[in-house]
ZATOR-195087 format. One line per field, with one value per residue (C-alpha): residue number from 1; x, y, z; residue in one letter. Coordinates in nm, 3 decimals. Layout:
N
nr [NUM; ...];
X [X; ...];
Y [Y; ...];
Z [Z; ...];
rest [A; ...];
END
This chain:
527
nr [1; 2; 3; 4; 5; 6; 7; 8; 9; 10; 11; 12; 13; 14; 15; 16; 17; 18; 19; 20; 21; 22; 23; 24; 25; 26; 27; 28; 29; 30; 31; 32; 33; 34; 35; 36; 37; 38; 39; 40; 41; 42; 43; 44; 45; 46; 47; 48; 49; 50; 51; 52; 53; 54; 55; 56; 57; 58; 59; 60; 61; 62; 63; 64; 65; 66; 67; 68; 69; 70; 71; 72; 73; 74; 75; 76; 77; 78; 79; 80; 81; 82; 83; 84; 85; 86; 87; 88; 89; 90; 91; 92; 93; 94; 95; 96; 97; 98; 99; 100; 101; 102; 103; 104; 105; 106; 107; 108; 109; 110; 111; 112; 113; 114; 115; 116; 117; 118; 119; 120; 121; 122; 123; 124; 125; 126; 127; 128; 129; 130; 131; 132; 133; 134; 135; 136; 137; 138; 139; 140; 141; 142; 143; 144; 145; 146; 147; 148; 149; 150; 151; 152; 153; 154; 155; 156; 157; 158; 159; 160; 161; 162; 163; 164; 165; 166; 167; 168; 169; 170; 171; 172; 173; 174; 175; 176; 177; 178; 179; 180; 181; 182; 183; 184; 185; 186; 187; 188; 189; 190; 191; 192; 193; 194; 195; 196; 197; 198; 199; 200; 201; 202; 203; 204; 205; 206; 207; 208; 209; 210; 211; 212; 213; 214; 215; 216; 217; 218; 219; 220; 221; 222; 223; 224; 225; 226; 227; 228; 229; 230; 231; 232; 233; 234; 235; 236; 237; 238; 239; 240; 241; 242; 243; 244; 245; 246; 247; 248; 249; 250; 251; 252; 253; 254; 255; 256; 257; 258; 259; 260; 261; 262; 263; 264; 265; 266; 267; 268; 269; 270; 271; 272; 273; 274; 275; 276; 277; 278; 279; 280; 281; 282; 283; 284; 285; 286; 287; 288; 289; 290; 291; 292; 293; 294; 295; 296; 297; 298; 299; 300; 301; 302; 303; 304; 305; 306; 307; 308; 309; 310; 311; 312; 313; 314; 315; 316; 317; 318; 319; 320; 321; 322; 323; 324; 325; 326; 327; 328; 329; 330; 331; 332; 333; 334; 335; 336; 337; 338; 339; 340; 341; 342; 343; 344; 345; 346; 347; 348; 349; 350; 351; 352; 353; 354; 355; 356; 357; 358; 359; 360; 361; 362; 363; 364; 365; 366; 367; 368; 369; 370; 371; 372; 373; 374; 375; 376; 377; 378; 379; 380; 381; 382; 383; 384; 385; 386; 387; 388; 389; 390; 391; 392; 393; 394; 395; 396; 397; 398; 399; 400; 401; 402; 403; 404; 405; 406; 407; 408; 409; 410; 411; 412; 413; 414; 415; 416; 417; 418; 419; 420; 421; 422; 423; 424; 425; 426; 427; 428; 429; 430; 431; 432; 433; 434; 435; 436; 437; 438; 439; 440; 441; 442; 443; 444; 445; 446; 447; 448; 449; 450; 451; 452; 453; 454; 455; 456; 457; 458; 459; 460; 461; 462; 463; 464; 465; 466; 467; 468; 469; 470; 471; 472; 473; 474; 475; 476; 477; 478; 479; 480; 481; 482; 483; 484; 485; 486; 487; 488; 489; 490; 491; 492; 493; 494; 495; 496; 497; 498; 499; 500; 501; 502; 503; 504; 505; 506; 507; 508; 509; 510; 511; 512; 513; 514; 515; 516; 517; 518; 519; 520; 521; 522; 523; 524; 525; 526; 527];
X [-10.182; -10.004; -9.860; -10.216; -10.370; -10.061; -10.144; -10.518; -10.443; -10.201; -10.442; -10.765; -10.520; -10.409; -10.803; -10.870; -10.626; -10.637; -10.893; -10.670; -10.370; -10.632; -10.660; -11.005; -11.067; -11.420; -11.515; -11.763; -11.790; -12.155; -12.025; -11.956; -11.609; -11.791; -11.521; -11.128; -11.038; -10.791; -10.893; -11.237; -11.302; -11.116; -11.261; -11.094; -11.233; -11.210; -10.849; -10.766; -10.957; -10.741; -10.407; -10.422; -10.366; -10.196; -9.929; -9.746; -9.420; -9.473; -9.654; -9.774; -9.654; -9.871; -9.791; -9.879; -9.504; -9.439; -9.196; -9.038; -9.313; -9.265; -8.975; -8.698; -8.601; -8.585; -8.386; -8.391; -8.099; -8.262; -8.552; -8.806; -8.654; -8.782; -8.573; -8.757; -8.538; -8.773; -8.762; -8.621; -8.793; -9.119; -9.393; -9.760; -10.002; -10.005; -9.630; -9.536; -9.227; -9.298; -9.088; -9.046; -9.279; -9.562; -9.527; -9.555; -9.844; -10.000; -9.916; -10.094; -10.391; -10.430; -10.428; -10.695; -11.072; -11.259; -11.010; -11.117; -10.767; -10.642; -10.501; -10.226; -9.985; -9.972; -10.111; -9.774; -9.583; -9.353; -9.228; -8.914; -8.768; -8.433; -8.361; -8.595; -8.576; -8.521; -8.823; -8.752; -9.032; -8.987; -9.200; -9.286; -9.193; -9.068; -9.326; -9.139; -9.487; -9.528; -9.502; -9.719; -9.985; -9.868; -9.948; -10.259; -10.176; -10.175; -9.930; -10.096; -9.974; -9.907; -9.946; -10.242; -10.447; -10.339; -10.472; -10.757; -10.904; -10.828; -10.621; -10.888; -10.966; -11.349; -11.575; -11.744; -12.099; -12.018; -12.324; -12.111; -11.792; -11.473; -11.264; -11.052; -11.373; -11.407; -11.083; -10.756; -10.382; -10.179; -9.830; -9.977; -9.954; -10.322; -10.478; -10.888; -10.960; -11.363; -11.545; -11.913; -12.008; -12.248; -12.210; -11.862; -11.504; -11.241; -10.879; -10.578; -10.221; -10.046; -9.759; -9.500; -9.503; -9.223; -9.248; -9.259; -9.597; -9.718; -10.016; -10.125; -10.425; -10.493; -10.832; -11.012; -11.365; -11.513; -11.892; -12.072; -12.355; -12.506; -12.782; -12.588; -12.809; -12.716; -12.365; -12.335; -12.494; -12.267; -11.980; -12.140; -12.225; -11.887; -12.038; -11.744; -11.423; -11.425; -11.672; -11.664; -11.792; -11.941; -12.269; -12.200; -12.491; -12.399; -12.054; -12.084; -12.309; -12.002; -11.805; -11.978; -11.989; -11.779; -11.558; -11.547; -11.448; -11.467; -11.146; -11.210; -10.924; -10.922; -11.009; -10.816; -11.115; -11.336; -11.725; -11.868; -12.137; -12.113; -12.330; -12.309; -12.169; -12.158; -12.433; -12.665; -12.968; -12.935; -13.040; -13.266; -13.475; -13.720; -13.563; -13.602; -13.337; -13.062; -12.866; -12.910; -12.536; -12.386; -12.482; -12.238; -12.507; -12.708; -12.406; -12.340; -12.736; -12.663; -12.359; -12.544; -12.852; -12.661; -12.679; -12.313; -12.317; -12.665; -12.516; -12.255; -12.419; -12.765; -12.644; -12.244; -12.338; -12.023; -11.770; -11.699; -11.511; -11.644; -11.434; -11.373; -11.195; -11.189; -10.900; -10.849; -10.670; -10.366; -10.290; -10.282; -10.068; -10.312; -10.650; -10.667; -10.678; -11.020; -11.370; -11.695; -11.969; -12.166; -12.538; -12.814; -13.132; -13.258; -12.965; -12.965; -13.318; -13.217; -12.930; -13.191; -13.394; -13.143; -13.070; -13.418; -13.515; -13.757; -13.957; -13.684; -13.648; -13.657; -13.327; -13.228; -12.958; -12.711; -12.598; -12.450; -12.640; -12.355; -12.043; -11.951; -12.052; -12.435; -12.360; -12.808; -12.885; -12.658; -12.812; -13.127; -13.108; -12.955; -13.307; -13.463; -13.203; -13.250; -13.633; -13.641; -13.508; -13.773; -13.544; -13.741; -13.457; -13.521; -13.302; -13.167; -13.035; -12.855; -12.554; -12.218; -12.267; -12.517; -12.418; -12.055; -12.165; -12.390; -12.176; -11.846; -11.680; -11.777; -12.138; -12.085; -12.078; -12.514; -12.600; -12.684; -12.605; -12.419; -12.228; -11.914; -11.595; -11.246; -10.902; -10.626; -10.449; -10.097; -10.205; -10.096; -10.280; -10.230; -10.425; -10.745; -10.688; -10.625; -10.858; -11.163; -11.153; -10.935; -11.124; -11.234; -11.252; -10.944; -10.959; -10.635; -10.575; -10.716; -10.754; -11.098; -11.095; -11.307; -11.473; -11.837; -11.969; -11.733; -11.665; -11.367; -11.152; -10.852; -10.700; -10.682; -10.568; -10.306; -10.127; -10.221; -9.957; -9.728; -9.783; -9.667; -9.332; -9.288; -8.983; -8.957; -9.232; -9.288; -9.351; -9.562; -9.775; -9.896; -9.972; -10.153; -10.352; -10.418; -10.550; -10.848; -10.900; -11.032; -11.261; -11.387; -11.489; -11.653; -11.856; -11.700; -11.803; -11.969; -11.712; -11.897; -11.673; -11.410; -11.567; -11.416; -11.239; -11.489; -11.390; -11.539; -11.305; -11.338; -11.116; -10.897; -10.756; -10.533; -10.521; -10.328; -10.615; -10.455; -10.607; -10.705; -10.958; -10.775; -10.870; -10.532; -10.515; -10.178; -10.160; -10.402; -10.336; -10.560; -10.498];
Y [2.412; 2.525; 2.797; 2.910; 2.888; 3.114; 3.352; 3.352; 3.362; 3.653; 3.844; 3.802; 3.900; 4.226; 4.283; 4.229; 4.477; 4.754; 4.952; 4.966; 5.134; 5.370; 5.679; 5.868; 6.173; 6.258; 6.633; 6.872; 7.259; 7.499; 7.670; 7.516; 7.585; 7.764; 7.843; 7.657; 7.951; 8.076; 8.506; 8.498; 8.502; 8.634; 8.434; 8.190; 7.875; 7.889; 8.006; 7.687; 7.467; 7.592; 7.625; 7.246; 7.254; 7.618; 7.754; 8.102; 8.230; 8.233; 8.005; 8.011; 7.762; 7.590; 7.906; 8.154; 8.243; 8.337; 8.073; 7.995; 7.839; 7.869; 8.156; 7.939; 8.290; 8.651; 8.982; 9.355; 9.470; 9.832; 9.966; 9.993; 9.628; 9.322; 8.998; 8.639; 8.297; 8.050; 7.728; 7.475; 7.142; 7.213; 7.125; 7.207; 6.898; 6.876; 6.808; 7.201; 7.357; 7.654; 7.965; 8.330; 8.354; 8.201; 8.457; 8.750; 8.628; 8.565; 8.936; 9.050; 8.796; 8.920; 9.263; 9.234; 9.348; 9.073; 8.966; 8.973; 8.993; 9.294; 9.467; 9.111; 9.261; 9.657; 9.838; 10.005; 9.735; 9.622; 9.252; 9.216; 8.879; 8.862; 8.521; 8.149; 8.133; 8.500; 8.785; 9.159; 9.308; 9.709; 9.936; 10.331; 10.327; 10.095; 9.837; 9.636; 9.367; 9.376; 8.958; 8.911; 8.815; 8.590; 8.255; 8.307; 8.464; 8.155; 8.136; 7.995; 7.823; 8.084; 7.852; 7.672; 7.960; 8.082; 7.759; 7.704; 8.078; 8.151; 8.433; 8.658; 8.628; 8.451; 8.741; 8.608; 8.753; 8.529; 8.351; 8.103; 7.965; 7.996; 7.686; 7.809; 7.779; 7.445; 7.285; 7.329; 7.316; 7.387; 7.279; 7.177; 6.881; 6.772; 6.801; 6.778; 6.473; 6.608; 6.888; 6.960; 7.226; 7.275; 6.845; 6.703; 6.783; 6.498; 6.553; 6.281; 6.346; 6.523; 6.260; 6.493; 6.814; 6.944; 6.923; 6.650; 6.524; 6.537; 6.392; 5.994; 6.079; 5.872; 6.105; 6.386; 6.399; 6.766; 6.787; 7.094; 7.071; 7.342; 7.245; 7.217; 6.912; 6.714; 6.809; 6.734; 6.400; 6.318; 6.352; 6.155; 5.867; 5.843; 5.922; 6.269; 6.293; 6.646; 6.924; 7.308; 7.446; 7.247; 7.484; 7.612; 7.445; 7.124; 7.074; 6.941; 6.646; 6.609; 6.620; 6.361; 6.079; 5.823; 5.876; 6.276; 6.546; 6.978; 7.139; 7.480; 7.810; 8.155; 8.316; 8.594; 8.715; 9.028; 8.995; 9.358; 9.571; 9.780; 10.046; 10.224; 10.561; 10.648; 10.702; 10.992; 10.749; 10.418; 10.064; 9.944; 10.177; 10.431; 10.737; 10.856; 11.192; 11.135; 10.818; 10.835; 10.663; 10.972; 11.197; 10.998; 11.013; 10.751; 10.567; 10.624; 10.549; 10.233; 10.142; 10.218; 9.993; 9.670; 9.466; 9.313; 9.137; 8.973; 8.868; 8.710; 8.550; 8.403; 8.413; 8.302; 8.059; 8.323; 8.181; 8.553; 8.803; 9.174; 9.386; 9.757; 9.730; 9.619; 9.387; 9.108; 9.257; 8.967; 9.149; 9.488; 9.612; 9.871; 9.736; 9.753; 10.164; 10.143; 10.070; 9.997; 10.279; 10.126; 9.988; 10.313; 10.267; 10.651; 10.789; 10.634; 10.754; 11.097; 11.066; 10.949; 11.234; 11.466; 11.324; 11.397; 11.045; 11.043; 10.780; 10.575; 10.495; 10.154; 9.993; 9.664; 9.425; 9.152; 8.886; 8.532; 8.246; 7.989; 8.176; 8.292; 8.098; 8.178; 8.445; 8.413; 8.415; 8.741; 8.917; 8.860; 8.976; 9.267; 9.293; 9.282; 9.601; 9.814; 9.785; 9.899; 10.234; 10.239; 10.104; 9.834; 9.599; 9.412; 9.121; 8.937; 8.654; 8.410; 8.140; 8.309; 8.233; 8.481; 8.709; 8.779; 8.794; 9.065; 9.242; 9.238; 9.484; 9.266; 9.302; 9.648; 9.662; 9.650; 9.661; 9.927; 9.729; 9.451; 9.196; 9.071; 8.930; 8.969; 8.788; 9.066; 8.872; 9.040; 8.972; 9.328; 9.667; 9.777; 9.562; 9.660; 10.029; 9.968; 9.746; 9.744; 10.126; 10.290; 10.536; 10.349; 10.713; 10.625; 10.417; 10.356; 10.216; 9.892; 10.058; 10.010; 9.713; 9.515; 9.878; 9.705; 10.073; 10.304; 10.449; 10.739; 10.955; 11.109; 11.171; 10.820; 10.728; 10.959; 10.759; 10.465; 10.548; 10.577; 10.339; 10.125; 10.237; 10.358; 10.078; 10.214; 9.990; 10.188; 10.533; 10.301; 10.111; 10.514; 10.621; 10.291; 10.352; 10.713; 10.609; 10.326; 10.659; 10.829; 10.541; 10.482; 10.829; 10.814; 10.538; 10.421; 10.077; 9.853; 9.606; 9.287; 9.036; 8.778; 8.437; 8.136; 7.799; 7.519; 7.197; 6.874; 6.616; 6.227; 6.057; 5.897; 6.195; 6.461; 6.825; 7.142; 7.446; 7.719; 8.044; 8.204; 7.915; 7.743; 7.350; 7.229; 6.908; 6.860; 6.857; 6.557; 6.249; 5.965; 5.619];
Z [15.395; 15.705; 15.587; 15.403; 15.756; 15.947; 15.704; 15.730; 16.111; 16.061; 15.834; 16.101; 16.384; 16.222; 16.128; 16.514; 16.615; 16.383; 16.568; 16.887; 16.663; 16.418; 16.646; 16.574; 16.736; 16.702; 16.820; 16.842; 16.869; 16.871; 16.570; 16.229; 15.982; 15.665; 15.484; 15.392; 15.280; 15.551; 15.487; 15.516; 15.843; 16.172; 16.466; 16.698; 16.626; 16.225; 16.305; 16.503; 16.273; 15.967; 16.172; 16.173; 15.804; 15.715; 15.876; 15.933; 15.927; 16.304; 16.528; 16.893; 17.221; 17.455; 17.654; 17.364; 17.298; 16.986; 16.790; 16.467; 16.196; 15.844; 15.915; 16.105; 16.207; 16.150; 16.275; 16.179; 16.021; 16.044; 16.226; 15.909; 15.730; 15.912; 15.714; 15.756; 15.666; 15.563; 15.650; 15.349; 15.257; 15.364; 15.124; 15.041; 15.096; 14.693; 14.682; 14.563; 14.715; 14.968; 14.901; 14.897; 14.637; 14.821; 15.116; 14.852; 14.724; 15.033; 15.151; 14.837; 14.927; 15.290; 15.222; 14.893; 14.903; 15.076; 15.384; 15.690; 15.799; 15.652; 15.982; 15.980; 15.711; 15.742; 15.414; 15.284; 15.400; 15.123; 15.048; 14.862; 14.798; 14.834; 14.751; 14.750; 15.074; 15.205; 15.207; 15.368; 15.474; 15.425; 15.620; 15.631; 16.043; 16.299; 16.445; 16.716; 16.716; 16.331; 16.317; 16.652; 16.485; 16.199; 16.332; 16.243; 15.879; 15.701; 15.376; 15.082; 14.785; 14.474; 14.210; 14.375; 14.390; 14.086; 13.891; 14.057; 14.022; 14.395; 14.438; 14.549; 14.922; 14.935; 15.136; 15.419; 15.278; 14.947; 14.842; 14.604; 14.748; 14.577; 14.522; 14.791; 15.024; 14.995; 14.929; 15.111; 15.029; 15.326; 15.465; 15.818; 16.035; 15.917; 15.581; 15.519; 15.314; 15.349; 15.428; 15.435; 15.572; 15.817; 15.822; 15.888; 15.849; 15.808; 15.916; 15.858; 15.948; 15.678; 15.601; 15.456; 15.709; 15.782; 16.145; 16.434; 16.538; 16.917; 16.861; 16.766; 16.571; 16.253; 16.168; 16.316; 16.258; 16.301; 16.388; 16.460; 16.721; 16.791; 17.018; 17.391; 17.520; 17.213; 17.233; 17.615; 17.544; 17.233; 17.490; 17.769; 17.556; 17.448; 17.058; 17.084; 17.266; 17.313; 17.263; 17.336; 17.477; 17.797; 17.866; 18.212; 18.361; 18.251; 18.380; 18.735; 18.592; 18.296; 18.597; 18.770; 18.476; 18.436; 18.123; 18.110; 18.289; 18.208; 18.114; 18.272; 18.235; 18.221; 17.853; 17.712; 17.503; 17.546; 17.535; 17.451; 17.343; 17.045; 16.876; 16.532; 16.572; 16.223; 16.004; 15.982; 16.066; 16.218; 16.007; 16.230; 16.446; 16.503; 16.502; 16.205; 16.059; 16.329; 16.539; 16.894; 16.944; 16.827; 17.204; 17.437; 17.680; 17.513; 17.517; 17.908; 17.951; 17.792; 17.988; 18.327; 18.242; 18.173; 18.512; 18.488; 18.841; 18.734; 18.415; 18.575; 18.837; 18.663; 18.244; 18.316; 18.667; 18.846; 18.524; 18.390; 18.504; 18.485; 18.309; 18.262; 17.980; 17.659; 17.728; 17.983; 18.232; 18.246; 17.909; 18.086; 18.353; 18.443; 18.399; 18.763; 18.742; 18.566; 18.736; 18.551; 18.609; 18.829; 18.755; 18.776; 18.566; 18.717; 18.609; 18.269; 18.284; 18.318; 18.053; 17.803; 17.903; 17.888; 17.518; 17.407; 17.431; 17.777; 17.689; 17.517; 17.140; 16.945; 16.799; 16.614; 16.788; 16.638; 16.812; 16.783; 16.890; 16.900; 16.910; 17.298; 17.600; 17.641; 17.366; 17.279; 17.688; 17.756; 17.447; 17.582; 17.948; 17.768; 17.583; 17.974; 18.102; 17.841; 17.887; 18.224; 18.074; 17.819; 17.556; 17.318; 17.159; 16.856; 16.921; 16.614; 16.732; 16.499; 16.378; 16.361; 16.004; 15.937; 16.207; 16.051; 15.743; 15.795; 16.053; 15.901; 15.643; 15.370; 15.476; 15.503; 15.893; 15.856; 16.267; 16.491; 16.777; 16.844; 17.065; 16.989; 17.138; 17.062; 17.158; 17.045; 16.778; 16.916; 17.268; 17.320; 17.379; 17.067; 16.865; 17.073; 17.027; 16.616; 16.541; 16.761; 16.894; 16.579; 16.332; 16.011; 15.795; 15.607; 15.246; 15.268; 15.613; 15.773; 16.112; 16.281; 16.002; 16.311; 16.429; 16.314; 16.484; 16.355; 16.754; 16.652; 16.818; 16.676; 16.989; 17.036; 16.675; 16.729; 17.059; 16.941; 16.663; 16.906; 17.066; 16.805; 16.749; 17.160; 17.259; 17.607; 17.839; 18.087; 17.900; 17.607; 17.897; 18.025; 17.673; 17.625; 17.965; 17.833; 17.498; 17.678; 17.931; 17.619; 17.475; 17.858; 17.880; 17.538; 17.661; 17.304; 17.397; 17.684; 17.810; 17.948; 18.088; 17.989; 17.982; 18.117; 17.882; 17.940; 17.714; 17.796; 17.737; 17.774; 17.979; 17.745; 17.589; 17.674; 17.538; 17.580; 17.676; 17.552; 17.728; 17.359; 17.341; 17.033; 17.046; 16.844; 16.704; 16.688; 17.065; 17.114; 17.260; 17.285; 17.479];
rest [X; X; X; X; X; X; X; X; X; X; X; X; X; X; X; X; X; X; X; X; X; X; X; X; X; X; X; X; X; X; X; X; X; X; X; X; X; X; X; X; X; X; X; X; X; X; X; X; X; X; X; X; X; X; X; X; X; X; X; X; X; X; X; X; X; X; X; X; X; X; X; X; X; X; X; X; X; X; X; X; X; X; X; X; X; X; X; X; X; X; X; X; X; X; X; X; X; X; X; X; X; X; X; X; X; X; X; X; X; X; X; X; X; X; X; X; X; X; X; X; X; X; X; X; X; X; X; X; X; X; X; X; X; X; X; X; X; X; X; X; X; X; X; X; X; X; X; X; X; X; X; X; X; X; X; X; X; X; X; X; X; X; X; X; X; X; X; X; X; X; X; X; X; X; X; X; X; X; X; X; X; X; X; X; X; X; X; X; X; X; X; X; X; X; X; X; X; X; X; X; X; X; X; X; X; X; X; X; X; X; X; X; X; X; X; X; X; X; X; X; X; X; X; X; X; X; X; X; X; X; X; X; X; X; X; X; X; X; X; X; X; X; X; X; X; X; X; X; X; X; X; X; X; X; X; X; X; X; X; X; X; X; X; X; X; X; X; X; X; X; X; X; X; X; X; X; X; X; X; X; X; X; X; X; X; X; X; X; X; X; X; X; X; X; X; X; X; X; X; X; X; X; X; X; X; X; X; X; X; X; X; X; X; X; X; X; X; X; X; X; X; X; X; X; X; X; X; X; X; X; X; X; X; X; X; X; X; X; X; X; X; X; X; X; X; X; X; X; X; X; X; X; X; X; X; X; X; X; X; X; X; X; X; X; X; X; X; X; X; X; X; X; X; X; X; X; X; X; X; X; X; X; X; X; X; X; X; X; X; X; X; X; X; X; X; X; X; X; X; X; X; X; X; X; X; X; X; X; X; X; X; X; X; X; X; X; X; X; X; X; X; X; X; X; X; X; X; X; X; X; X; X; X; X; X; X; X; X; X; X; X; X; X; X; X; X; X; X; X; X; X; X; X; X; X; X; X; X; X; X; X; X; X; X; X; X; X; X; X; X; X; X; X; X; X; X; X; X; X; X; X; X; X; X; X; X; X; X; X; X; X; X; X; X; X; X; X; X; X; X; X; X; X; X; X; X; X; X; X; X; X; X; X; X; X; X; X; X; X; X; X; X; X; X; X; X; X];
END
């Protein structure tokens, strides 16, 4: 009898203190994770969300340095021949060995029609596998950054994909998701036991990874909430432990509460306008037999209407910081050489005029409504500038969803003008000039893969390809300030700001901000 009752007692004590021992981190973000499937689509927060559960050959510090993931380490015995040692014992989350072969696949994967991430593995590149555990990647020049932006390509499982009728990337304009879009088979520190999307997410520790937790978590439930008072209130009721982001009118009172306070830190990302330089006739407006975005000077007459102090002041409450550039300017030596034009509604007056537009012209504009801080609010005092130069905007305003998958290449870039933000993926120059401001002319090159407007210079193209393979820093930083010189005197592009980090965190828990906006599970503590 007594020892039936110690264990009764035993049992009910372990019962009582469970709770304190099971970890659950609840959290919240404006936008939701649509897709497991780690190609679809190229955006910060789906990147972090995944990068708790895939991996790449590289990873990224609290600090953004570049170390060893899935590769333990890597030289180049030659200047075209990159050679990647991958690291032995590590295991996908369905108990499959990761090897040489995976990486080739994924290569394939990454660079197949339907990625969104097509500009992480250069198009000729070749991947020969030397051994299990040794890959040489052969290129057609030298790129001294070719593996700067592999944390975020994610290596998938070969065999997984292959048996469950995955190995094509799943488009971000699919209407029916792929396997891969709704189940997951990394070799991350976390592994999703659920996912609904547009509902909930469940994350529990992944018990075989490779690697040594820093976290205490026992689950990580994933909510998205888009509306901002519902969010701010989840976290001040104590129903979330962290949401992003805190809107910025709400963070003295999150400030002020008793369990939570606002991370706040400077953002590497790019907030800009965007308009589609390419076709004959734009999508969405009244001109009918040419495209206004095609005379620079509607471009300029844009770029001078656009209020930038007044967004910053009354849209970002003074957290943004103007920018001349389509790059923050920490990853820049010489942003400081370029000034924006400064605000002139006459003279974009007389620019339109001089266009053959004096009374303005009517044109359709995309733009997230829960992406970037007060991504809907900026859009809209946009809407308000451009009218004062007789300029009627059609604003299109909707989830990042929607907005992606009708802006993207797989949507066949349909906008004719647009807002979007960027975080260069290399944190270098180059990435920006390739990517966001390269020509997209060429089938058989992924440059200007993120180009939604097609803006094109060859001039450009042509340093920014040597840029690449320039090793001297002094002589590649001038080329790189000549090649944004060209796209700022195209009026290519209207640079807006970089926003400011603002995570609202409860009290109890401790997280690393990185400055690329990346909320990392793996980094959480809770008490």
């Amino acid at each position: 009898m007594f020892r039936k009752t110690v264990i009764l007692a035993a049992t009910a004590l372990a019962l009582t203190m469970a709770p304190a021992f099971a970890k659950t981190l609840r959290y919240a973000n404006q936008g939701d994770l649509k897709s497991l499937d780690p190609y679809t689509l190229n955006e910060t927060t789906t990147n972090a969300h995944l990068g708790n559960v895939y991996e790449g050959l590289t990873k990224r510090g609290k600090d953004l340095a570049i170390q060893p993931g899935l590769a333990e380490r890597w030289e180049t015995p030659e200047p075209t021949r990159w050679r990647f040692y991958l690291r032995k014992g590590v295991k996908f989350q369905n108990g499959e060995d990761f090897t040489a072969d995976d990486v080739l696949f994924s290569a394939d994967r990454v660079r197949a029609q339907g990625s969104n991430f097509q500009t992480r593995v250069p198009k000729d590149a070749k991947f020969v596998k030397v051994d299990d555990y040794t890959v040489d990647v052969v290129l057609s020049s030298p790129n001294p950054i070719l593996n700067s932006q592999w944390d975020t390509w994610y290596i998938m499982s070969k065999k997984w994909a292959e048996a469950n009728n995955a190995v094509a990337p799943t488009p971000a304009a699919a209407t029916t998701p792929s396997y891969a879009a709704l189940n997951a088979n990394g070799t991350g520190p976390f592994k999703i036991e659920s996912h609904q999307a547009g509902v909930k997410t469940v994350f529990k520790p992944n018990p075989g990874w490779w690697g040594k937790p820093e976290h205490n978590l026992t689950e990580v439930i994933f909510t998205p909430i888009n509306s901002d008072a519902t969010r701010v209130a989840a976290l001040l009721s104590g129903e979330v432990d962290i949401i992003e982001p805190v809107p910025l009118q709400d963070i003295q009172r999150v400030n002020a509460s008793a369990n939570a306070q606002v991370l706040t830190g400077p953002e590497l990302r790019t907030i800009f306008l965007g308009f589609d330089q390419t076709r004959d006739e734009l999508l969405e407006s009244n001109v009918k037999g040419k495209n206004p975005f095609k005379d620079p000077r509607v471009r300029e007459a844009f770029y001078k209407a656009i209020d930038i102090e007044a967004i910053k002041t009354r849209v970002m409450r003074g957290l943004s910081t103007p920018s001349a550039l389509m790059i923050a300017p920490e990853l820049f030596v010489y942003s400081k050489d370029f000034v924006r034009p400064k605000l002139d509604v006459d003279g974009a007056k007389k620019l339109l005029a001089d266009a053959g537009y004096p009374n303005g012209f009517e044109v359709g504009m995309d733009c997230p409504n829960d992406r970037y801080v007060n991504d809907g609010a900026i859009c809209q005092a946009a809407v308000g500038m451009l009218a004062r130069i007789g300029v009627k905007v059609n604003l299109n305003a909707q989830p990042k969803a929607q907005f992606f998958a009708k802006v993207l290449k797989s949507g066949d870039y349909k906008t004719s003008f647009y807002l979007l933000g960027w975080t260069p993926g290399t944190f270098d120059s180059h990435n920006v000039l390739f990517d966001i401001m390269g020509c997209r002319d060429n089938p058989n090159s992924n440059r200007g893969e993120s180009n939604l407007g097609n803006y094109c210079n060859k001039k450009l193209d042509a340093l920014t390809d040597q840029i690449l393979v320039e090793t001297d820093v002094e002589k590649r930083n001038q080329m790189i300030k000549e090649a944004f010189k060209i796209g700022f005197d195209d009026y290519g592009y209207i640079p807006l700001h970089q926003q400011s980090l603002a995570w609202g965190v409860a009290k109890n828990v401790k997280v690393a901000q990185r400055a690329d906006n990346s909320v990392l599970l793996y980094w959480i503590t809770k008490d």
